[in-house]
Structures are given as structure tokens and as C-alpha cells.
C-alpha positions in Angstrom: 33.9 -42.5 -27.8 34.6 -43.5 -24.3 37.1 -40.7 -23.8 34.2 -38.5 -24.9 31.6 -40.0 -22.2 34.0 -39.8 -19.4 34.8 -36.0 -20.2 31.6 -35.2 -20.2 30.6 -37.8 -17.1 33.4 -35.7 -15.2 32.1 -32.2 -16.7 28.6 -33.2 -15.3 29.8 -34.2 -12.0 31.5 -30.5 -11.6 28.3 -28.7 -12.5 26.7 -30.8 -10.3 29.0 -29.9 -7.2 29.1 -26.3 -8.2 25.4 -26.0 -8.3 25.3 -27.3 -4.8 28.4 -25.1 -3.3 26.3 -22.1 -4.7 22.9 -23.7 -3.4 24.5 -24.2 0.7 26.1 -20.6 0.3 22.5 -19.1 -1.0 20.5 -20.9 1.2 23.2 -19.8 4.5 22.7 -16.4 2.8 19.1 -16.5 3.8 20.0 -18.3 7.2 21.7 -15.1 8.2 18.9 -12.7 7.0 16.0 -12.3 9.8 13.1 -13.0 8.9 9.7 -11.0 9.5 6.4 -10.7 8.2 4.7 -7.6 6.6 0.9 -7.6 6.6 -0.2 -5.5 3.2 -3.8 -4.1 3.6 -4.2 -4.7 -0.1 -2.3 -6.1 -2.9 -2.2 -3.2 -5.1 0.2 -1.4 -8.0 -0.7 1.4 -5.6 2.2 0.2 -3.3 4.8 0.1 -6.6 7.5 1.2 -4.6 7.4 -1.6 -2.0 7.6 -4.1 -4.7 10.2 -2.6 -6.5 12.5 -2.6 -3.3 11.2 -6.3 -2.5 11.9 -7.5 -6.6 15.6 -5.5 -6.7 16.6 -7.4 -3.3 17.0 -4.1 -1.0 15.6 -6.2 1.9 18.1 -8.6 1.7 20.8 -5.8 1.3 19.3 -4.6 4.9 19.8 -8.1 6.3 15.8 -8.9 6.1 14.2 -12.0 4.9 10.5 -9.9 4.1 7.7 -12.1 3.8 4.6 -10.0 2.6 1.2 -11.1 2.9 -2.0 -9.8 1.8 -4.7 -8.7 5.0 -7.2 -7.5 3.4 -8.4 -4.3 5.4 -6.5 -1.8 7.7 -8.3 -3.2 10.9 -7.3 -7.1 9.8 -3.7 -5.4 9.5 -3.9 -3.5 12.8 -4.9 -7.1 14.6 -2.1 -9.5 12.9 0.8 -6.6 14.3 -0.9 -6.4 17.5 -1.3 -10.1 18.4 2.5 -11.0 16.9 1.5 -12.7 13.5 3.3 -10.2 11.5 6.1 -7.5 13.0 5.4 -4.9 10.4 1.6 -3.5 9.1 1.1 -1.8 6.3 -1.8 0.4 6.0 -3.4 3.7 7.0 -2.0 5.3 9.6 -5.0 5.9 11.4 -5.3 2.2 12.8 -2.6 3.8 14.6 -4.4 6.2 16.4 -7.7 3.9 17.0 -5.5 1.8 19.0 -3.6 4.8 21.0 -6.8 5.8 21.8 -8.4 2.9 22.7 -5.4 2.6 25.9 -3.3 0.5 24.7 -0.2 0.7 25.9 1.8 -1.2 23.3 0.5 0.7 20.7 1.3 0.7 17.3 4.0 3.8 15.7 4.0 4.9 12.6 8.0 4.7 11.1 8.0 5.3 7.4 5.5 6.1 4.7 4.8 5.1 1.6 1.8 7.0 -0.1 0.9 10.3 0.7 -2.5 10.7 -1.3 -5.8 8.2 -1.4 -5.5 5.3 -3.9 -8.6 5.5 -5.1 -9.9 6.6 -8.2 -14.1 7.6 -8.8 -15.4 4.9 -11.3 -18.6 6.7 -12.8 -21.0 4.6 -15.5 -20.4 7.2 -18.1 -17.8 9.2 -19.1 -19.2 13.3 -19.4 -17.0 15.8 -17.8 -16.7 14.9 -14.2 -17.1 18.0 -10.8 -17.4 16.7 -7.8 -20.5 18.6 -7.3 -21.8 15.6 -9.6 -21.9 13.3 -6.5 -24.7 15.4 -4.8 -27.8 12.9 -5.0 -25.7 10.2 -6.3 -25.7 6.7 -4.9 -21.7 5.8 -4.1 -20.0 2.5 -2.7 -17.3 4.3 -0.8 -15.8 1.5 1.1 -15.8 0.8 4.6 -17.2 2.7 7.5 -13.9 4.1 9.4 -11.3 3.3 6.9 -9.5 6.5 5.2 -11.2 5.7 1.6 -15.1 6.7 2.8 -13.3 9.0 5.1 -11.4 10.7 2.7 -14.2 10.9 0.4 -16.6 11.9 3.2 -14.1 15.1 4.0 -14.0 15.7 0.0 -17.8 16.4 0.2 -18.2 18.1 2.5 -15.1 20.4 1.9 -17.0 21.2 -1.5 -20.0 21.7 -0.1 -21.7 19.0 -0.1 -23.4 17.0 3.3 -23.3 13.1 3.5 -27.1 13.6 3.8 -27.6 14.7 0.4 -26.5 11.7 -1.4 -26.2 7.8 -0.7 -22.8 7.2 0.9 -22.7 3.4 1.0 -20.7 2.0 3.7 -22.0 -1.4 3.5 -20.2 -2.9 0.9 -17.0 -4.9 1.7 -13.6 -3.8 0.1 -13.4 -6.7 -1.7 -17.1 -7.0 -2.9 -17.4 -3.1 -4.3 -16.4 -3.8 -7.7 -18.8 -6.7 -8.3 -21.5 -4.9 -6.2 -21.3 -1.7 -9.2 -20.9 -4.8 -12.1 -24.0 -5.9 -10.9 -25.7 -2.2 -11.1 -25.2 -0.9 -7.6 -24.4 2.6 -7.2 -23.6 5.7 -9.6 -20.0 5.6 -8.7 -17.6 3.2 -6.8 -14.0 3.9 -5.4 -11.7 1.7 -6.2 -7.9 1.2 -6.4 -6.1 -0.2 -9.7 -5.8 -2.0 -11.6 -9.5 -2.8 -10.8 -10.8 0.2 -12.4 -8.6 0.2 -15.6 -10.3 -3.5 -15.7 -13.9 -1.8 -15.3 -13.1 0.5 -18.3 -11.7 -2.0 -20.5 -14.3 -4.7 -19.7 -17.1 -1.8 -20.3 -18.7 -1.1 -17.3 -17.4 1.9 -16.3 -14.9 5.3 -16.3 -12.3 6.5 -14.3 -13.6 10.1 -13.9 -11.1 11.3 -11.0 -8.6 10.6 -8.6 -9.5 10.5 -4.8 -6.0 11.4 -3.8 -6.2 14.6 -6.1 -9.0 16.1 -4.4 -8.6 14.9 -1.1 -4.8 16.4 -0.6 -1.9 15.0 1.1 -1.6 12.7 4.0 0.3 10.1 5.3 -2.3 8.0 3.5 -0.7 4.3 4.1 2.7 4.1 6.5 4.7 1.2 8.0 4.1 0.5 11.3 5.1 -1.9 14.3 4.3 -2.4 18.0 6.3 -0.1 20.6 8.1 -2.5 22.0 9.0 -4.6 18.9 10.2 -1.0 17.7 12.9 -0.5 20.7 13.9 -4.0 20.9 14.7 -4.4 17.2 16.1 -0.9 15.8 18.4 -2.5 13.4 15.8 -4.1 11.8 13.5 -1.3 11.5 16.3 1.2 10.4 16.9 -1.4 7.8 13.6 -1.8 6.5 12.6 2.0 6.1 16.4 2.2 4.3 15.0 -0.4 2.1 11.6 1.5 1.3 13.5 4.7 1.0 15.7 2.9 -2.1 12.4 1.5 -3.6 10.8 5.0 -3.8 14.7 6.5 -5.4 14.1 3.8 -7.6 10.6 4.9 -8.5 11.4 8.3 -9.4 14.2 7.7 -11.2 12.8 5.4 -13.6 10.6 5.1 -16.1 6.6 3.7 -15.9 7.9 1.2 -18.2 10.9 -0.1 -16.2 9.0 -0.3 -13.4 6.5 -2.2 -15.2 8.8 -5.0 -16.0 10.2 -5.9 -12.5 7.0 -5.7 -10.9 5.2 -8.0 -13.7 5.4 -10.9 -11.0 3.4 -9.2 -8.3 0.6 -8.8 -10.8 0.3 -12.2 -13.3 -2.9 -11.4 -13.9 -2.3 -7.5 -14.9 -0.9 -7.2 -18.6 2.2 -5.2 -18.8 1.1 -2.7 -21.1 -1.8 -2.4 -18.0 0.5 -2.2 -15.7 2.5 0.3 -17.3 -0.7 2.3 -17.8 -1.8 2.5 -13.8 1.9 3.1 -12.7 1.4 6.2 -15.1 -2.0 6.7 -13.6 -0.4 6.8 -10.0 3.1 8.8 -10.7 0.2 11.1 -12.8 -2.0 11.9 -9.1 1.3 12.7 -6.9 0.5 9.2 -5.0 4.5 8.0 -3.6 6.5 10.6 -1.3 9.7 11.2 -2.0 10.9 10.3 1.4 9.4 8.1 4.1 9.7 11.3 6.3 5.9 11.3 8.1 5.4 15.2 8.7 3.5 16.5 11.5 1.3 18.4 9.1 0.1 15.1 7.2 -0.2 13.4 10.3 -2.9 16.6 11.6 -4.9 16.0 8.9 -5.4 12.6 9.3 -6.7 13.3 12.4 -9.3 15.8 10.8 -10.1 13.6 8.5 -11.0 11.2 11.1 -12.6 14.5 13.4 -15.2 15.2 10.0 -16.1 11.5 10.0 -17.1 11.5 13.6 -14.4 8.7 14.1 -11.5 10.8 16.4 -12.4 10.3 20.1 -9.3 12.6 21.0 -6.8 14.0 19.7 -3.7 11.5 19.1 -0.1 12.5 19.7 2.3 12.8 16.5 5.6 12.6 18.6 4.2 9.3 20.3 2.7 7.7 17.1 5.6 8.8 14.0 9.3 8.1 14.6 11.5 9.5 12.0 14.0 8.4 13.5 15.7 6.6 10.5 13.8 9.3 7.7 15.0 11.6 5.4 13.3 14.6 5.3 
């Protein structure tokens, strides 16, 4: 019996030590990676990709200990790169060209993209057979004055026709508020990224009648981005990090909703994985994740129209300043 305790005394003893020889070696693993924040303008299955390269470890393949936080709205996002809090901003890209154009000189370059349609999908209250001619009179929460979902939505109008003026486009609504605001009974419609409307239409209190992104077209809809200067004095780190996004979107494509579910189930606790599954579907569906984090010229121009209908382009921003593709595929 004693013979028996010692034995397994001593087999305890070498767990115990290997445990610790692997715990010093992971944790001088993460020593050597460098660490940087990434400010996410929403938390979002929208961003699948991204999570998918953070969950599979590509990061830390590239050397990069990624910390990403949610701040909540592009401007928020735009701030925390600007003033230092985070080295990387994820958001739309034309934060970019509100601070080019506002003269500063360490302005902020776009250097991989992500999505290349809106996000947003139209929650109506009933679900008849959807035009977008339907919104003409209607009362809409569209999001925030200046950001690319009222934008977007704006230039949708009024490339079918339709003038702001002819129906209530409500501005005044905060991101984070618009869902209650149409629980509550405000507005015909609401635009709103998922999962929050598949949780409308299972809860009852609305449909997802179309996708933003589908009728507004392609554009570098949300982008990575860093200050000039943190840019040139770090290169391996950004060429690292867009290498990292660029295996997250392979592994996007080459898997199913499904798979993609299952390593992202941590991101969303809340979100079901059947749910989950279902918006992945819903976002591979409406042609929402480039292929490449290539940031064409032609995407980029149209963001700036988009901005030009709005009233929100003061002049027109330079693409070969504000995108480096340098590390892209095209």
C-alpha cells in the first residue's frame, strides 16, 4: 500500500513539474509576441472572419498578441487610434478620410479590408414582399448621422428614386438604442446588423425584409486601419496582421456555415449555434467578406460618393495617401 502511495506521490509530482515547464514556455511564448490593441466598432458575426483568424491562433502565428475591444461607433474608433489607446481601428473606412480632411497630418491609412458590402439588414414589422420603393413615406431609424449605415441607406434612396424628404430618415437614434427604440414602436423599419435582427424575428417583433449591403453595392465597407506613422515605424507588424486577416477570410470561404459556427461560438455566448449558423449563412448569402484584403481604388471612389450624396465630403480624399496594399493580395 505504501509502495502504491509513493508511486503515485512521485507520478503527481511529475505532472506537477510538467505542467509548469509547459506553463513558463507558454507564457515566454506570449512574452515574445507584441502586443497591440484593436478597437472593433461593433461586436458583430458580421466580422466572422476576424474571429476566425483570432480563435485558430493566426495572430500569434504572425508574432501578435491581439487584444480586441469593442468601441462602439466608427468616430469612438477613429479617436482611440488617434490618441494611442489602440494601434489598430476597425471600422469604416471613411473615418479615414474625415480625419485627412480635417488636416491632420498623422492621419489614419487604410491597410486591409474586411467587408466589402453594408452589414445591415431592413427590419420591417410585417413580412409582405419587400421593394425598396416601400420606404417612400415610411418612418426609418437609420443609424447615425455621418456613419456609412444612414449613408449607405441615404445613397440607396435616392439612387431608386426616392429623396430623404419624402420619408422620415431618423438620425437621432443611437447605434446601440435602435433596436429597443423599434421594440418599443418607433419607426416602420430599423437597420440593424445580426444577430440583432434574427433575435427581432424570433422574439416577434419584426422581419428581415432585405439586405443593405445588396442594394447598396460594394465598398470598402469596414477596413483596418492605423496612424501614419505607427504604419512606417512598425511594418512587420502590420504585414503580419493583414497576413493574419487574409488566412481568416481563406478560412471563411473554405468552410462550411457550420464549421465556422462552432469556433466562433465563444465570441457570441449569448447567440445559439444553430443562430449563429443561421446569420453566417445570412452574411456568406449577401456577398458581405472580400476574398482579399486588397482595398481597390474603385471601392474606395465610391465611398467618397457615398459620403458626396450625404453632404458629408468636404473634398475629395486621396486613395494612394489613405489605402496601402502594400502587404494585399489582389
Amino acid at each position: 500500500m505504501k509502495k502504491v502511495v509513493f508511486y503515485l506521490i512521485a507520478f503527481l509530482i511529475i505532472v506537477l513539474i510538467a505542467i509548469g515547464i509547459f506553463y513558463k514556455k507558454d507564457n515566454s511564448n506570449n512574452e515574445n509576441l507584441t502586443k497591440i490593441t484593436v478597437a472593433e466598432v461593433a461586436h458583430s458575426i458580421f466580422y466572422t472572419p476576424m474571429y476566425v483568424a483570432d480563435a485558430l491562433g493566426y495572430f500569434e502565428d504572425e508574432g501578435i498578441d491581439a487584444d480586441i475591444i469593442l468601441t462602439s461607433g466608427a468616430d469612438a474608433v477613429a479617436a482611440s487610434v488617434m490618441s494611442g489607446d489602440a494601434q489598430i481601428g476597425f471600422c469604416g473606412s471613411e473615418q479615414s478620410i474625415y480625419i485627412y480632411n480635417g488636416g491632420e497630418k498623422d492621419y489614419l491609412v487604410n491597410f486591409a479590408g474586411l467587408t466589402k458590402r453594408d452589414g445591415s439588414f431592413i427590419i420591417g414589422r410585417t413580412d409582405e414582399e419587400f421593394n425598396v420603393k416601400d420606404l417612400k413615406g415610411a418612418h426609418i431609424i437609420a443609424g447615425r448621422e455621418g456613419g456609412m449605415p444612414a449613408m449607405t441607406l441615404a445613397y440607396t434612396l435616392n439612387e431608386n428614386g426616392i429623396e430623404l424628404d419624402e420619408l422620415k430618415f431618423d438620425t437621432s437614434i443611437a447605434f446601440a438604442s435602435m433596436s429597443g427604440a423599434f421594440i418599443g414602436g418607433t419607426g416602420d423599419y430599423v437597420a440593424l446588423f445580426e444577430p440583432t435582427g434574427l433575435q427581432l424575428e424570433k422574439q416577434g417583433y419584426g422581419y428581415v425584409v432585405a439586405s443593405l449591403g445588396e442594394l447598396g453595392g460594394e465598398v470598402p465597407y469596414t477596413t483596418f486601419m492605423t496612424r501614419k506613422s505607427y504604419l512606417n515605424d512598425n511594418k512587420d507588424i502590420i504585414e503580419g496582421f493583414a497576413h493574419a486577416i487574409q488566412k481568416g477570410l481563406d478560412y471563411t470561404f473554405s468552410h462550411t456555415d457550420e464549421e465556422l459556427a462552432e469556433i466562433i461560438t465563444d465570441y457570441f455566448p449569448d447567440t445559439s449555434k444553430n443562430d449563429l449558423t443561421e446569420t453566417i449563412k445570412r452574411y456568406r448569402d449577401a456577398d458581405s467578406w472580400y476574398s482579399t484584403t486588397y482595398i481597390t481604388k474603385e471601392g474606395f471612389d465610391r465611398v467618397q460618393d457615398i459620403m458626396e450624396n450625404s453632404d458629408k465630403l468636404e473634398k475629395e480624399a486621396p486613395y494612394d495617401k489613405l489605402v496601402n496594399n502594400e502587404y494585399n493580395k489582389k
